[in-house]
C-alpha positions as CSV (number, residue, x, y, z in Angstrom):
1,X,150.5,231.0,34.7
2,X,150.4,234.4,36.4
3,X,147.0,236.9,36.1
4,X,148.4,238.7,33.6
5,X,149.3,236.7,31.2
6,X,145.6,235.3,31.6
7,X,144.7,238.6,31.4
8,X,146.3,239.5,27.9
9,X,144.9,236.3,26.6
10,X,141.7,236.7,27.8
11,X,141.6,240.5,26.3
12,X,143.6,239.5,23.2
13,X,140.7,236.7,22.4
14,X,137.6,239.0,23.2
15,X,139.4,242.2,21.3
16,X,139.2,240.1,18.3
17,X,136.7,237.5,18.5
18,X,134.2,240.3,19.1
19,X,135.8,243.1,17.3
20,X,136.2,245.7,19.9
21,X,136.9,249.1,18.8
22,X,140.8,249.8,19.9
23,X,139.6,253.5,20.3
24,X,136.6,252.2,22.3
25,X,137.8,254.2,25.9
26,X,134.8,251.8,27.9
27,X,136.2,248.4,27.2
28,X,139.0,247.6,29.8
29,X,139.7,244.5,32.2
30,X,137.4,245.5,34.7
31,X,134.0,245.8,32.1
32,X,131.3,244.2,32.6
33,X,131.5,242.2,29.4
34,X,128.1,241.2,28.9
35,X,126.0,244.0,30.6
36,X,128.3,246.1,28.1
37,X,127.2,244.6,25.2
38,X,130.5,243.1,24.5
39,X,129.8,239.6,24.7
40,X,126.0,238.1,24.2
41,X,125.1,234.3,24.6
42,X,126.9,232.9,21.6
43,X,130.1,234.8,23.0
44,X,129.5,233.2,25.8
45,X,130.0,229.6,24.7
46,X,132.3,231.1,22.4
47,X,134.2,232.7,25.3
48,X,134.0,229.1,26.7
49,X,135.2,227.2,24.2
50,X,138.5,229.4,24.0
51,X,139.1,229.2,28.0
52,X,138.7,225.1,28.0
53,X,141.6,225.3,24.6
54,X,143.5,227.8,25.8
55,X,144.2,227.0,29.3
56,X,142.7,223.6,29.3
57,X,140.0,224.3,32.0
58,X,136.3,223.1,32.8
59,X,134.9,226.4,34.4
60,X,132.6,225.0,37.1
61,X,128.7,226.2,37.0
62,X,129.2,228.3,40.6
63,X,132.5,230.7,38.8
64,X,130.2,230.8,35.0
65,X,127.4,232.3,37.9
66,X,129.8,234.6,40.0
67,X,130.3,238.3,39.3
68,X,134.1,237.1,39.1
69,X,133.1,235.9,35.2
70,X,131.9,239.3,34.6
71,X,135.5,241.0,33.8
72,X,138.5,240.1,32.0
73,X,140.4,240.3,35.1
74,X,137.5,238.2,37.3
75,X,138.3,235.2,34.3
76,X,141.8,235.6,34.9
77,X,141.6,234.5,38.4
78,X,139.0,231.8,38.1
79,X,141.3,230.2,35.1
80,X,144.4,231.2,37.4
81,X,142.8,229.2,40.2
82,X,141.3,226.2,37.9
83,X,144.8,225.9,36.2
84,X,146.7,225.4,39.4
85,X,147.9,221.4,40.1
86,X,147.0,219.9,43.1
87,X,150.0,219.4,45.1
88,X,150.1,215.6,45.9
89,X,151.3,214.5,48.9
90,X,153.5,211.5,49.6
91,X,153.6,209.5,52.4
């Protein structure tokens, strides 16, 4: 999947979910989601839930901890990278 497909997802899911204002000029990708006020604790496992459906990931404690988690675009990558298969090798 490429970032910005994430992306949209990601935006799509907390635009509704959380009923952001479409005239709200603050909200954007790069947001701080929860210093903002968008998402509080119960968005947060919220948030989760939708990530481990949606893309089928586990986000690991040390991304849910990183300033990465903060933004729509900082989940993109993480799910970006958690989504990616491990190339096998073959001997």
């Amino acid at each position: 999947m490429i970032l910005e497909s994430i992306a949209s997802r990601v935006e799509a899911f907390v635009r509704t979910r959380f009923e952001v204002d479409p005239n709200d000029d603050d909200f954007n990708r790069t947001v701080d989601l929860y210093d903002r006020g968008y998402i509080d604790s119960v968005g947060f496992v919220e948030l989760l839930a939708f990530l481990g459906k949606e893309f089928r990931v586990e986000i690991p404690e040390e991304d849910l901890l990183s300033d990465e988690f903060l933004t729509i675009d900082g989940i993109a990558i993480i799910v970006a990278r958690l989504s990616v298969e491990p190339i096998e090798l073959r001997v």
